[in-house]
N, CA, C, O and CB atoms as a CASP TS submission, in Angstrom:
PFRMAT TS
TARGET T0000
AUTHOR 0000-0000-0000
METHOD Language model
MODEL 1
PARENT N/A
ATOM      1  N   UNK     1      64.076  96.511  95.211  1.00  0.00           N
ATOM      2  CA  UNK     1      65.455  96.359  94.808  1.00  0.00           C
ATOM      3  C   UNK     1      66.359  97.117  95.769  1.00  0.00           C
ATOM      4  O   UNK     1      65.994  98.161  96.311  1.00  0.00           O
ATOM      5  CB  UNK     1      65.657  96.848  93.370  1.00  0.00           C
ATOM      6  N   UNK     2      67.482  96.589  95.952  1.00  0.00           N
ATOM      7  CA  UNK     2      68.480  97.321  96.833  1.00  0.00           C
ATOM      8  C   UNK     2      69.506  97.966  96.022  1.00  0.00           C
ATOM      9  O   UNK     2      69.765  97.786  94.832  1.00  0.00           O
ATOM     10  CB  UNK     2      69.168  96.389  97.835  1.00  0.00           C
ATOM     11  N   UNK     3      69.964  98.628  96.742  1.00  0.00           N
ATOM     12  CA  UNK     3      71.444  99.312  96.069  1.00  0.00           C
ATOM     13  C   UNK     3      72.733  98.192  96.076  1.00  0.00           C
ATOM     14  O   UNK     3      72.866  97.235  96.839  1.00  0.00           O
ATOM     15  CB  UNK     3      72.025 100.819  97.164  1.00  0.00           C
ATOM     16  N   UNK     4      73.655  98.637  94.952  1.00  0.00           N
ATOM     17  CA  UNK     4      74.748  97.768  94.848  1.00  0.00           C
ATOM     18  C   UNK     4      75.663  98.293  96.282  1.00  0.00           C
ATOM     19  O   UNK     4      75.488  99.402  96.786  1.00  0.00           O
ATOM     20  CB  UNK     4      75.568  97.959  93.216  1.00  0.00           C
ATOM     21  N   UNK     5      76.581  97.347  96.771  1.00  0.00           N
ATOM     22  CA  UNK     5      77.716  97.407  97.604  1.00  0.00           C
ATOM     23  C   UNK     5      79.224  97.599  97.233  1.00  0.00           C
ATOM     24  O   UNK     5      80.115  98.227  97.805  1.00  0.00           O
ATOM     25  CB  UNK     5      77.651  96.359  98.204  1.00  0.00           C
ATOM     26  N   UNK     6      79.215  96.725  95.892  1.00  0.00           N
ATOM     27  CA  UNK     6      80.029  96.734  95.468  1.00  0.00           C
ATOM     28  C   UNK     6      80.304  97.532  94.565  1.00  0.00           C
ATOM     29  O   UNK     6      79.299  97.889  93.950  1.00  0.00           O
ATOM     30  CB  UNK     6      80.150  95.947  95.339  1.00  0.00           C
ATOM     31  N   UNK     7      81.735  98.202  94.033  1.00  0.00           N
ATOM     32  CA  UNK     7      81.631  99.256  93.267  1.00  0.00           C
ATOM     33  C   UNK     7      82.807  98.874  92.484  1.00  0.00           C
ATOM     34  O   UNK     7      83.513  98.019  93.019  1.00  0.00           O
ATOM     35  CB  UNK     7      81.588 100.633  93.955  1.00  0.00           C
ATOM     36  N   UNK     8      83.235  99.371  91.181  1.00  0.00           N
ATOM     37  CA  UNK     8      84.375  99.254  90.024  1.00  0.00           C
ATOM     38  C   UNK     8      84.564 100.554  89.666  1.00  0.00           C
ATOM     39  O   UNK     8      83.666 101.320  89.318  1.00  0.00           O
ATOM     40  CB  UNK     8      84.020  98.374  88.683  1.00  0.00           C
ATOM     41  N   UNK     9      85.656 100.796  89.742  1.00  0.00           N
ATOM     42  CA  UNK     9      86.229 102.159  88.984  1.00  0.00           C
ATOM     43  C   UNK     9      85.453 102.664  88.348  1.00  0.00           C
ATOM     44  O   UNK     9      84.518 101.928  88.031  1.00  0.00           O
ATOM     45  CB  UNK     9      87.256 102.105  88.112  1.00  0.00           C
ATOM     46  N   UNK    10      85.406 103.974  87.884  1.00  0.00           N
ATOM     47  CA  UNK    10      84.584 104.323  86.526  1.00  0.00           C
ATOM     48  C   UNK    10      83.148 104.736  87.453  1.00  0.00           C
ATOM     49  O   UNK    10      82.458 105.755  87.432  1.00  0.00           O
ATOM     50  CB  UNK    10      84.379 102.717  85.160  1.00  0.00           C
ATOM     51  N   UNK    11      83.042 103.509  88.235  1.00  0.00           N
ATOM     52  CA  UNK    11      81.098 103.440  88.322  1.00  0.00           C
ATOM     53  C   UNK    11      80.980 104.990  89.023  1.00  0.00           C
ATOM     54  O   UNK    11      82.099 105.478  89.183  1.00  0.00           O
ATOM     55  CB  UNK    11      80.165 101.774  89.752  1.00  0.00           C
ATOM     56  N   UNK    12      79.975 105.777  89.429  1.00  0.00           N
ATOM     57  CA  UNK    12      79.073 107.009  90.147  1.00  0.00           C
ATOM     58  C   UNK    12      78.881 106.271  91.219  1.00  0.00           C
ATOM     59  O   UNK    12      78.640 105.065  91.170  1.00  0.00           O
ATOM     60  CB  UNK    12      77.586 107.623  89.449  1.00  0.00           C
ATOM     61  N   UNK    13      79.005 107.166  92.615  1.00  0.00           N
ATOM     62  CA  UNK    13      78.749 106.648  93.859  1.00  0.00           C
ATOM     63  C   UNK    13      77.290 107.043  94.134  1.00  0.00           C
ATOM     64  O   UNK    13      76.820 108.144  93.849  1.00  0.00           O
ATOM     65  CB  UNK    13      79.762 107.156  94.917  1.00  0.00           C
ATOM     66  N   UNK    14      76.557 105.939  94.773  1.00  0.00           N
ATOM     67  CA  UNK    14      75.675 106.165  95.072  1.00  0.00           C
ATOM     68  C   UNK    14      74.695 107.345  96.075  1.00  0.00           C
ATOM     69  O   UNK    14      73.495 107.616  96.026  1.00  0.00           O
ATOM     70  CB  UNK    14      75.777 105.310  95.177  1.00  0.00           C
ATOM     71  N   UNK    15      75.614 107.778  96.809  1.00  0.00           N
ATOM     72  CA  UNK    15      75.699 108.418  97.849  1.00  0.00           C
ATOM     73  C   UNK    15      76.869 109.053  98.253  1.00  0.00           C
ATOM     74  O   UNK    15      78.009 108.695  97.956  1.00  0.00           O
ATOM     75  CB  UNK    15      75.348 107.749  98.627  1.00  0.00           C
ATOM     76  N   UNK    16      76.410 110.447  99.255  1.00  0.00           N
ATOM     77  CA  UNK    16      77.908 111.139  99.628  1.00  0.00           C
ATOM     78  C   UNK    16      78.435 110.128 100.417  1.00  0.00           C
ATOM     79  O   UNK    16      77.829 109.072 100.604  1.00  0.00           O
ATOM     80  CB  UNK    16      77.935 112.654 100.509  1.00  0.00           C
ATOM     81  N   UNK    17      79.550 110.384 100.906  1.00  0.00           N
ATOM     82  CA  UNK    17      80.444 109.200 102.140  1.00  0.00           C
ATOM     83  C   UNK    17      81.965 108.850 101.769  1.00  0.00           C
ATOM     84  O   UNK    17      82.627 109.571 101.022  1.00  0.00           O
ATOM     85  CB  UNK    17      79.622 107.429 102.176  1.00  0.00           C
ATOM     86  N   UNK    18      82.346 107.943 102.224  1.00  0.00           N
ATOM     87  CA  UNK    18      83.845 107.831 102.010  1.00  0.00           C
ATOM     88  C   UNK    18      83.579 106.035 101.877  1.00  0.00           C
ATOM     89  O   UNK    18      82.910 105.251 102.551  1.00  0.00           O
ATOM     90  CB  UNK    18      85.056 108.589 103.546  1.00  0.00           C
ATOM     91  N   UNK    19      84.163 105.925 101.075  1.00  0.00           N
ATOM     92  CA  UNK    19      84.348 104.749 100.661  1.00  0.00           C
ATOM     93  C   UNK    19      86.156 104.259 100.354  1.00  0.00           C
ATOM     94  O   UNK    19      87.077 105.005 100.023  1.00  0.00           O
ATOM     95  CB  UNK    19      83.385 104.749  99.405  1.00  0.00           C
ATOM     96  N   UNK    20      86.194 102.682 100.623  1.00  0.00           N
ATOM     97  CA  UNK    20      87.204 102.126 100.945  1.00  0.00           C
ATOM     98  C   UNK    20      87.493 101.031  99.967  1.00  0.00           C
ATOM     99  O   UNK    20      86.474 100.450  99.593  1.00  0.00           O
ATOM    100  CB  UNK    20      87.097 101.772 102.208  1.00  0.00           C
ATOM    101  N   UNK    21      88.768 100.539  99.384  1.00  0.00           N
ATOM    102  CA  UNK    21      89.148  99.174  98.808  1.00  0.00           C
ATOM    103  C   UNK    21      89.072  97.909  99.844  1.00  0.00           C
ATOM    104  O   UNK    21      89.477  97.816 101.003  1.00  0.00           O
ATOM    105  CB  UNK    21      90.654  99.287  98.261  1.00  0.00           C
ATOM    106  N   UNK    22      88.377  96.934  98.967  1.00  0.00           N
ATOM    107  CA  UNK    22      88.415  95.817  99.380  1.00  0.00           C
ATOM    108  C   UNK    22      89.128  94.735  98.033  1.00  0.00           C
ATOM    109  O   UNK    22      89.281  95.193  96.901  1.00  0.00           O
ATOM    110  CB  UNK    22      86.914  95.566  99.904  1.00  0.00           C
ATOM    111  N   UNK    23      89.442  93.536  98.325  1.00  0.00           N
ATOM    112  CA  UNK    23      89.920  92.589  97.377  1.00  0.00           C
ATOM    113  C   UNK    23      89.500  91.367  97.852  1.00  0.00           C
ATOM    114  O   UNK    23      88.477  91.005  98.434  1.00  0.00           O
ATOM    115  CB  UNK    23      91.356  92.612  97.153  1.00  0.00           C
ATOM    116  N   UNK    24      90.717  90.683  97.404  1.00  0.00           N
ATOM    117  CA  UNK    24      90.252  88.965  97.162  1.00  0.00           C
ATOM    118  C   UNK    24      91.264  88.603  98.686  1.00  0.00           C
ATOM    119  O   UNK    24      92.282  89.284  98.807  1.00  0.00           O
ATOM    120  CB  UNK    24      91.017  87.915  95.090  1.00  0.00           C
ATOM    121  N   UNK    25      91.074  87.952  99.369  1.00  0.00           N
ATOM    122  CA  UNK    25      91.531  87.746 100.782  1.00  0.00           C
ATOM    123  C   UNK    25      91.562  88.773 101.718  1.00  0.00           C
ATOM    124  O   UNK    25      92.246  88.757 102.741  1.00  0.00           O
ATOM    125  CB  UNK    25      92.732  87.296 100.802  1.00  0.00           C
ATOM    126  N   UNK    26      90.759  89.739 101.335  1.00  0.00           N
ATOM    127  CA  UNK    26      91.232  90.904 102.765  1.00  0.00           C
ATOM    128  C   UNK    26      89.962  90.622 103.285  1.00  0.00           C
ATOM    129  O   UNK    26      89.470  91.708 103.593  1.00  0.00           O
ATOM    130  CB  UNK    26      91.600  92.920 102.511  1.00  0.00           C
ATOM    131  N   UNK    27      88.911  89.393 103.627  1.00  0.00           N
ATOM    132  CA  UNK    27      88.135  89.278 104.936  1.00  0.00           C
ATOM    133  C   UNK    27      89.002  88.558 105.751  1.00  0.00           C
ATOM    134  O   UNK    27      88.655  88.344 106.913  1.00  0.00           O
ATOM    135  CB  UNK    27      86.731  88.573 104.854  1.00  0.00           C
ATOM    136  N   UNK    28      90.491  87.987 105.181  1.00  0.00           N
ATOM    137  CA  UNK    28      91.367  86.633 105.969  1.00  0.00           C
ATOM    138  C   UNK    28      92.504  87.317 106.712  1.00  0.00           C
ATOM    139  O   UNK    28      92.858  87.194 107.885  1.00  0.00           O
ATOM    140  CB  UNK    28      92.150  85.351 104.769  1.00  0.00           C
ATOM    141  N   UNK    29      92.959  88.028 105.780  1.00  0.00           N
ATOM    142  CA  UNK    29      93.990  88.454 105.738  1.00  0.00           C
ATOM    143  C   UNK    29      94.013  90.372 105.878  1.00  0.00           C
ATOM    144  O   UNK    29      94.862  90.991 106.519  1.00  0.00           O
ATOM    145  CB  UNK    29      94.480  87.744 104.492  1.00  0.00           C
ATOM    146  N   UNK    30      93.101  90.869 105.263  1.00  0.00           N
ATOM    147  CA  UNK    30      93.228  92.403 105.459  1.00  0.00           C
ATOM    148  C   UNK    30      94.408  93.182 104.325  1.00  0.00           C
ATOM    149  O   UNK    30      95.299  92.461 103.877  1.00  0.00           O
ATOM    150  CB  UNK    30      93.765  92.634 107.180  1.00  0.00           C
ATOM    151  N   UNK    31      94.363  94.454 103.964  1.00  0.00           N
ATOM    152  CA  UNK    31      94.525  94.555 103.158  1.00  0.00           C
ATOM    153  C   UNK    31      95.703  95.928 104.002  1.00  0.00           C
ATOM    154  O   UNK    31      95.276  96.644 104.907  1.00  0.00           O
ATOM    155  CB  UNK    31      93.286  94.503 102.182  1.00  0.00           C
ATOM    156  N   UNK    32      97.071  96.027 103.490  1.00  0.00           N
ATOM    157  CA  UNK    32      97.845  96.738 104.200  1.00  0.00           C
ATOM    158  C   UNK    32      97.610  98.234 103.361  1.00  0.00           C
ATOM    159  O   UNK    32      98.080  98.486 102.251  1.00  0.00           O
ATOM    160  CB  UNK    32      99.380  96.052 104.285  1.00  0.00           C
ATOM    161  N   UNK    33      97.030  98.856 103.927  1.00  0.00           N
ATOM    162  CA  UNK    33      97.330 100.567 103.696  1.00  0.00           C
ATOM    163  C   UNK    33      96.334 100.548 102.881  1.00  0.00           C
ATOM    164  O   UNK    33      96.829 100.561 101.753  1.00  0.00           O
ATOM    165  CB  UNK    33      98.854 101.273 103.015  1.00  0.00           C
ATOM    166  N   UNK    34      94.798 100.517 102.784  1.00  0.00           N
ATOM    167  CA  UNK    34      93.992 100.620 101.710  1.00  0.00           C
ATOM    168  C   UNK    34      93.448 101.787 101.290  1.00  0.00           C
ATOM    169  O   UNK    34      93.091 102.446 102.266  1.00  0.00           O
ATOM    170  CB  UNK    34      93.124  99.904 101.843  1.00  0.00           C
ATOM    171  N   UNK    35      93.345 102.041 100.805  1.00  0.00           N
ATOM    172  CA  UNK    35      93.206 103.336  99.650  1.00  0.00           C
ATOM    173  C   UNK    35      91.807 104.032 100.139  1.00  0.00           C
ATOM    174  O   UNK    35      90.804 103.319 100.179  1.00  0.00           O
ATOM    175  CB  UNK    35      93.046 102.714  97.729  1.00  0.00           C
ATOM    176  N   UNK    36      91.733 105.218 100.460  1.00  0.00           N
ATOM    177  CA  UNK    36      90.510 105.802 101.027  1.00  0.00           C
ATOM    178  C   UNK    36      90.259 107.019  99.963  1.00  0.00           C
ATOM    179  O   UNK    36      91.229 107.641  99.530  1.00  0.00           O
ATOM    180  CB  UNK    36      90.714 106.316 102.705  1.00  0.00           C
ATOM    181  N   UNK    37      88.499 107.439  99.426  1.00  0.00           N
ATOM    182  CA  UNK    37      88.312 108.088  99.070  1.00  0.00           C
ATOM    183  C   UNK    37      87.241 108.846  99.522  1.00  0.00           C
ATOM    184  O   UNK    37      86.270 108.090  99.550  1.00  0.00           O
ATOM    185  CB  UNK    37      88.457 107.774  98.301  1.00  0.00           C
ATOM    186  N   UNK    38      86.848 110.231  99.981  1.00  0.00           N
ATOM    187  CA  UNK    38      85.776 110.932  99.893  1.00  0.00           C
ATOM    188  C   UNK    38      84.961 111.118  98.658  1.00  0.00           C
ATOM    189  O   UNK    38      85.698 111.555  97.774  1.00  0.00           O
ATOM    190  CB  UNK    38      86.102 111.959 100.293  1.00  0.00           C
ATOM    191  N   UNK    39      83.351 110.913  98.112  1.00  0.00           N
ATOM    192  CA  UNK    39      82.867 110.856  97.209  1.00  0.00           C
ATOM    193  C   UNK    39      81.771 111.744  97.309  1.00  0.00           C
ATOM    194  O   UNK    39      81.620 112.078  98.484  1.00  0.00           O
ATOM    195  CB  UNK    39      82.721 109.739  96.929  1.00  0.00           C
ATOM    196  N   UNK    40      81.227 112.084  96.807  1.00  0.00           N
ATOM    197  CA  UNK    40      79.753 113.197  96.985  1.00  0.00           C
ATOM    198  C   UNK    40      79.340 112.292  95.783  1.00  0.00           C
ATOM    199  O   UNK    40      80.026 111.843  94.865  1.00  0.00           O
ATOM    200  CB  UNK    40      79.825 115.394  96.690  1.00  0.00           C
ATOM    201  N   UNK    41      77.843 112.142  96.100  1.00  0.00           N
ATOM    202  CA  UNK    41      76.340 111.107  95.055  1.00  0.00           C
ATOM    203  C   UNK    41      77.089 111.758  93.524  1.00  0.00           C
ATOM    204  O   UNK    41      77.335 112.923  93.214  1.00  0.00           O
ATOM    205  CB  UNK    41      73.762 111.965  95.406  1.00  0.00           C
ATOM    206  N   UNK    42      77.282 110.636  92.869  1.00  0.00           N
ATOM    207  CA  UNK    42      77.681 111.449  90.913  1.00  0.00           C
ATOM    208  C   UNK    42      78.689 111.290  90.721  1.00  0.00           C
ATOM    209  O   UNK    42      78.960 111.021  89.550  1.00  0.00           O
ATOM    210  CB  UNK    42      77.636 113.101  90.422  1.00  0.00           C
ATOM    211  N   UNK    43      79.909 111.360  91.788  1.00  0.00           N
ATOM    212  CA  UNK    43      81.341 112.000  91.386  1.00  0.00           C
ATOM    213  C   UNK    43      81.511 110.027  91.425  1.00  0.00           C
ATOM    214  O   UNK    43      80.971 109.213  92.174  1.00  0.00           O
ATOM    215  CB  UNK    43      82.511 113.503  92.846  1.00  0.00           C
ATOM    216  N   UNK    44      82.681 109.793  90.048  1.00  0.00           N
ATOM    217  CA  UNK    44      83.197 108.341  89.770  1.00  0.00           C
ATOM    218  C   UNK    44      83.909 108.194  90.265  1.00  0.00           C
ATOM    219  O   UNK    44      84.703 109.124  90.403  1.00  0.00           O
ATOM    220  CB  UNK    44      83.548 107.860  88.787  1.00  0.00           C
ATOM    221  N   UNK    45      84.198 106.771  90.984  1.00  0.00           N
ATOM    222  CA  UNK    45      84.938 106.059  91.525  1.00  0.00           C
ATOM    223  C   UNK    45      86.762 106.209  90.948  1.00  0.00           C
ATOM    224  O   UNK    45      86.994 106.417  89.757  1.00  0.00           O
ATOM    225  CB  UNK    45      84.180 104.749  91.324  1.00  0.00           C
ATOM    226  N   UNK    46      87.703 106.092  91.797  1.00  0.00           N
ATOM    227  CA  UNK    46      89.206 106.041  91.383  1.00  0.00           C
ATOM    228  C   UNK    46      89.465 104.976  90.602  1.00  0.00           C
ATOM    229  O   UNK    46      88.777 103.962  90.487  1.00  0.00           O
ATOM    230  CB  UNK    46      90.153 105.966  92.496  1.00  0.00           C
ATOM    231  N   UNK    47      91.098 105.401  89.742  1.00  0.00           N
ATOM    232  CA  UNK    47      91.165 103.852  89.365  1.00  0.00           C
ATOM    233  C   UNK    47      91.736 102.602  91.338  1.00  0.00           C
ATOM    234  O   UNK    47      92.219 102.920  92.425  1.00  0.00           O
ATOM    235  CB  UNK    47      92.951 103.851  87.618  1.00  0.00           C
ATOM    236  N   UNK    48      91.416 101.700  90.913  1.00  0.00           N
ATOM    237  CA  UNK    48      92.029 100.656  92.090  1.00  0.00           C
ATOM    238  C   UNK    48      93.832 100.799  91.992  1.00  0.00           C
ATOM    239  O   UNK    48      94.558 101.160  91.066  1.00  0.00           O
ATOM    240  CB  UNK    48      91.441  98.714  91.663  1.00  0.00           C
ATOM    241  N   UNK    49      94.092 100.402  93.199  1.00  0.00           N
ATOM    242  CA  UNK    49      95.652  99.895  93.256  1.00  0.00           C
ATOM    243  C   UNK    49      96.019  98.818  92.378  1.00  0.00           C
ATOM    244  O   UNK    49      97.177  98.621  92.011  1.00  0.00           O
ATOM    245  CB  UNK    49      96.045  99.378  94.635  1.00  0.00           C
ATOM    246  N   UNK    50      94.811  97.968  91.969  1.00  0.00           N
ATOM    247  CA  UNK    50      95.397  96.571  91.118  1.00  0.00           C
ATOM    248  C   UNK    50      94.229  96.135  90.871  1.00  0.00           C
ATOM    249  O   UNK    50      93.184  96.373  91.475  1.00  0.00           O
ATOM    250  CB  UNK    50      96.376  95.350  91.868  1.00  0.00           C
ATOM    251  N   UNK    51      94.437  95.404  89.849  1.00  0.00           N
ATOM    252  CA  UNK    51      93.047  95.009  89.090  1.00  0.00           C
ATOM    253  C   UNK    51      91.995  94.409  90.145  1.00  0.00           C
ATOM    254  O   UNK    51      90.876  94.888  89.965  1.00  0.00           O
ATOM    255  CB  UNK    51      93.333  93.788  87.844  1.00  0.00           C
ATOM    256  N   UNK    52      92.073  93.383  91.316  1.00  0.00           N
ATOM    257  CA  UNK    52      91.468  92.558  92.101  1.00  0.00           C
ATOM    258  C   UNK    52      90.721  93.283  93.193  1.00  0.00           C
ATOM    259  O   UNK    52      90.015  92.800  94.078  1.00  0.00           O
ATOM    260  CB  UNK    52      92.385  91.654  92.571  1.00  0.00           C
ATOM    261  N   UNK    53      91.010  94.487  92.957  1.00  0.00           N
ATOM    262  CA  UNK    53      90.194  95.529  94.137  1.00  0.00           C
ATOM    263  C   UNK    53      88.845  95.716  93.436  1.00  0.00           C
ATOM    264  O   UNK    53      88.554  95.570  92.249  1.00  0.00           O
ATOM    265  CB  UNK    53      91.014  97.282  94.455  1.00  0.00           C
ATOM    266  N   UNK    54      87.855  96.195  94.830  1.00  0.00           N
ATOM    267  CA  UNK    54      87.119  96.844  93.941  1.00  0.00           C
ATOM    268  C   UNK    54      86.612  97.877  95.191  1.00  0.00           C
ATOM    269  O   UNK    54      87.338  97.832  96.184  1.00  0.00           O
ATOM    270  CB  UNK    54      85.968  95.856  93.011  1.00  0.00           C
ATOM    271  N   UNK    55      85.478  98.780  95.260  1.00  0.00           N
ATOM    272  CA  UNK    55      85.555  99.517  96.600  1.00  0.00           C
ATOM    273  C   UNK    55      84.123  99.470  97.019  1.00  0.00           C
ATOM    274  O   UNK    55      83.227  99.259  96.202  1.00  0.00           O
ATOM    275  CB  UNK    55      86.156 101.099  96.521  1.00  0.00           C
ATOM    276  N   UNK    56      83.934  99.641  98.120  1.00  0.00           N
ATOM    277  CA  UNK    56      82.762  99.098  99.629  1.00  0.00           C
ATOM    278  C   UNK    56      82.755 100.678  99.622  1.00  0.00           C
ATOM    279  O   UNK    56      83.695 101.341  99.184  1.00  0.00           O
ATOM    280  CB  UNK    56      83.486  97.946 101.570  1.00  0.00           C
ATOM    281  N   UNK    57      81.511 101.251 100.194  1.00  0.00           N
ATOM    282  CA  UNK    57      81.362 101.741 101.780  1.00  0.00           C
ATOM    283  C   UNK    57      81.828 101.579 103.068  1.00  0.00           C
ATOM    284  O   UNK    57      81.385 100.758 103.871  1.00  0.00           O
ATOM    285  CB  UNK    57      80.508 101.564 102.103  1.00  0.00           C
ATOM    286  N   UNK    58      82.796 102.427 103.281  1.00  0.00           N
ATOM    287  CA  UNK    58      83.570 102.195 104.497  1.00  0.00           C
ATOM    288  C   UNK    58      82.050 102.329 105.843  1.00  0.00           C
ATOM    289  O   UNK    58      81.059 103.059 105.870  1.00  0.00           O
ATOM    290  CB  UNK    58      85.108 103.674 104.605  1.00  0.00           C
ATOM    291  N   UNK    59      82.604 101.126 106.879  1.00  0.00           N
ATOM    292  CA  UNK    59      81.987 100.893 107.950  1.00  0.00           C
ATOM    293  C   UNK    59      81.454 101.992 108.882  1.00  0.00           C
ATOM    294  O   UNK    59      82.456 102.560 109.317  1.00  0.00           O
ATOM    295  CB  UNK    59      82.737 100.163 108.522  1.00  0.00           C
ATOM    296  N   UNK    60      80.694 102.384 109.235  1.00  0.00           N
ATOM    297  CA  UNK    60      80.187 103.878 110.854  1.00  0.00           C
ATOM    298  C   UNK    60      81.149 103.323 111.801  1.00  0.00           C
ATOM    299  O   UNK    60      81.270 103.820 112.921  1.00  0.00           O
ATOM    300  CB  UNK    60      78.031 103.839 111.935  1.00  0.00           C
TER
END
């Protein structure tokens, strides 16, 4: 089994790292000013900017 990618508010991060919002057209279009968080493994996810987000692992 793999780990999830995708993440929803509320959820525990899997891992330390910084993780990023993604939504519904930002592979087309991109998403202006997206919301960045530092997380350590345990600590829960933010609420989103708007319901249609949800948050990734930001890229190396």
């Amino acid at each position: 089994m793999g780990e999830f990618t995708i993440f929803n508010q509320g959820d525990r991060a899997p891992n330390d790292g910084t993780y990023i919002e993604t939504g519904v057209n930002s592979y087309h279009m991109g998403i202006q000013n997206p919301k960045k968080v530092s997380l350590h493994k345990g600590e829960r996810f933010p609420d989103n900017t708007n319901h249609e987000r949800k948050w990734i692992r930001m890229p190396k």
